[in-house]
PAPA-997448 format. One record per residue (C-alpha): residue number from 1; x, y, z; residue in three letters. Coordinates in nm, 4 decimals, decimal comma, always signed. Example, Ala and Ser with C-alpha at 12.3 -4.5 7.8 and 13.67 -1.06 7.14 Angstrom:
<recs>
(rec 1; (+1,2300; -0,4500; +0,7800); "ALA")
(rec 2; (+1,3670; -0,1060; +0,7140); "SER")
</recs>
This chain:
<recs>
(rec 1; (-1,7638; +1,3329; +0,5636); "UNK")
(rec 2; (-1,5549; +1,0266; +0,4229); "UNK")
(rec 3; (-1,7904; +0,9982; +0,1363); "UNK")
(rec 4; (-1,7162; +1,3632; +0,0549); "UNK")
(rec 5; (-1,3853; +1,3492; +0,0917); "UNK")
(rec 6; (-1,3136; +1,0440; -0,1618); "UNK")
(rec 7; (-1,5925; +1,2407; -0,3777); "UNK")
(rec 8; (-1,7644; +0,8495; -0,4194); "UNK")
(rec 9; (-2,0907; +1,0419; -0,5754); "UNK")
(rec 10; (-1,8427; +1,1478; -0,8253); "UNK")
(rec 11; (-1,6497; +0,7759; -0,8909); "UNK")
(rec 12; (-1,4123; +0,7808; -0,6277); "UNK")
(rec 13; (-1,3186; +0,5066; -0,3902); "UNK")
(rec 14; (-1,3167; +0,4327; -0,0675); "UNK")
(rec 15; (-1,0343; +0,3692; +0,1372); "UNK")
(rec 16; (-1,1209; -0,0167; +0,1600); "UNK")
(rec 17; (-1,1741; +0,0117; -0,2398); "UNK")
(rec 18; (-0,8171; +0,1611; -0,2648); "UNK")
(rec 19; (-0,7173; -0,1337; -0,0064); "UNK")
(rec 20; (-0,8684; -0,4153; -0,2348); "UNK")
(rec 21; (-0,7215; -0,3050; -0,5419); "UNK")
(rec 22; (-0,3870; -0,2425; -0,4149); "UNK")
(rec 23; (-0,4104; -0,5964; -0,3077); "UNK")
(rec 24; (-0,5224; -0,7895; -0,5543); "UNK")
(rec 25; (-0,2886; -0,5873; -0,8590); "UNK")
(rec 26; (+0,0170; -0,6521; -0,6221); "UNK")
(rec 27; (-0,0553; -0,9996; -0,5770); "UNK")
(rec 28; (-0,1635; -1,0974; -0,9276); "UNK")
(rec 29; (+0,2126; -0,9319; -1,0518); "UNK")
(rec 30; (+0,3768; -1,1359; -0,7797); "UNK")
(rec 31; (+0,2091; -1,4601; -0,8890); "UNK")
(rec 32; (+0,3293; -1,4080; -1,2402); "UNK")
(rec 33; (+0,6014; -1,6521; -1,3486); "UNK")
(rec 34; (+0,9661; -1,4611; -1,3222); "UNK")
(rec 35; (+0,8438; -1,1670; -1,1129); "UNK")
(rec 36; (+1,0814; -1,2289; -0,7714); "UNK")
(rec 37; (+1,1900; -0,8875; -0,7195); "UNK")
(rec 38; (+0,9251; -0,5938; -0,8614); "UNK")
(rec 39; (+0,9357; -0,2317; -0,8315); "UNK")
(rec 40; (+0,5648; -0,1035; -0,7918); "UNK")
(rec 41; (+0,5333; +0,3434; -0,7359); "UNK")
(rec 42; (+0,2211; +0,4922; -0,5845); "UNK")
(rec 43; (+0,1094; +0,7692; -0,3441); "UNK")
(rec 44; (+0,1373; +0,7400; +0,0370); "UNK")
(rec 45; (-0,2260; +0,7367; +0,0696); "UNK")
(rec 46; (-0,2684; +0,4283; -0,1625); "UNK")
(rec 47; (+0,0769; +0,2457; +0,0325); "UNK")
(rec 48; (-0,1179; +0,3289; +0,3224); "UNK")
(rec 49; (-0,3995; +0,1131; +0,2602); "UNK")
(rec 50; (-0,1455; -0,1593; +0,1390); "UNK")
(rec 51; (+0,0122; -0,1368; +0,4892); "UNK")
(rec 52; (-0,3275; -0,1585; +0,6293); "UNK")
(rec 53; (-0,4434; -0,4656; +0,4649); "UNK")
(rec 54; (-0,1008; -0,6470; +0,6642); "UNK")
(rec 55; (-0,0820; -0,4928; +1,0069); "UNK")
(rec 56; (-0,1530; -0,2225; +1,2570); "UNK")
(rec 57; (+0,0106; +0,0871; +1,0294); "UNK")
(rec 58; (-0,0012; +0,3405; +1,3348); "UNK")
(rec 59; (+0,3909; +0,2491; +1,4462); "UNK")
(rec 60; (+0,5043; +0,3243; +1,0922); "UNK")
(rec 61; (+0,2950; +0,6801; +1,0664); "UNK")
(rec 62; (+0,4245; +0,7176; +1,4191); "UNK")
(rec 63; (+0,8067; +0,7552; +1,2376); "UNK")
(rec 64; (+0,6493; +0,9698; +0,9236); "UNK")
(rec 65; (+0,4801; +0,8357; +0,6175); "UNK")
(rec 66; (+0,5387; +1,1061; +0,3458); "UNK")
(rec 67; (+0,5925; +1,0693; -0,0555); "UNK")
(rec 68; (+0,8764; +0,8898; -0,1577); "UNK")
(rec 69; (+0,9169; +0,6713; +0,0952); "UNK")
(rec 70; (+0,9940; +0,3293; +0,0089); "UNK")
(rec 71; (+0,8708; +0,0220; +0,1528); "UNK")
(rec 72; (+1,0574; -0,3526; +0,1140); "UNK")
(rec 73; (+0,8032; -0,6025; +0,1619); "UNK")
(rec 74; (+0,8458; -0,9958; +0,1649); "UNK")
(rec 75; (+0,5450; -1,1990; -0,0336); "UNK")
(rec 76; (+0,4838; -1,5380; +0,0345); "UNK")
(rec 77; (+0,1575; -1,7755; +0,0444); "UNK")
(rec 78; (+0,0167; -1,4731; -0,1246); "UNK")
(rec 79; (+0,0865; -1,2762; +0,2050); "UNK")
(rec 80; (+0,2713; -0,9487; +0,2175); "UNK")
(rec 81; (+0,5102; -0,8827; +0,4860); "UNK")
(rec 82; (+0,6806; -0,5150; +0,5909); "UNK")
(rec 83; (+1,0492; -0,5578; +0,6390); "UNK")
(rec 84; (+1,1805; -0,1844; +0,6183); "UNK")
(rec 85; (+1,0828; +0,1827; +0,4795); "UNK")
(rec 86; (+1,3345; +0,3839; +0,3731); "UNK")
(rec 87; (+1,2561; +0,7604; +0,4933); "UNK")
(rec 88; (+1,3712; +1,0174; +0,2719); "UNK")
(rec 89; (+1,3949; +1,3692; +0,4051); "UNK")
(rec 90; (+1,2367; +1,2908; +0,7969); "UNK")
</recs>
């Protein structure tokens, strides 16, 4: 079923592809020289699997986990850290 689903026959990934990239793109702009504060927009489904990669993300889809959420994250020791989402329309 999850191989249908992310259509991999067909060049789609996986959820722990989606996780890995996420990953490594975020940290290789954080590790860039002047890039403190950075503004990065995706789908849930792909923030998601960034959660994931941190901690347990069943508290957070607990409160909703829709579009357009934003979440604040603190990176350090090339570590990402949750500090807040901001829920829009929940």
């Amino acid at each position: 079923m999850l191989k249908y689903y992310f259509k991999l026959d067909y060049g789609g990934e996986s959820r722990a592809h989606v996780r890995e990239r996420m990953v490594k793109t975020c940290t290789e702009i954080m590790e860039k020289e002047d890039h403190e504060v950075v503004l990065a927009v995706s789908h849930a489904g792909a923030c998601l699997q960034f959660l994931t990669e941190w901690q347990d993300p069943i508290e957070e889809l607990r409160k909703g986990f829709t579009n357009c959420c934003i979440f604040k994250y603190e990176y350090e020791d090339k570590k990402f850290k949750l500090v807040e989402v901001i829920r829009h329309n929940i």
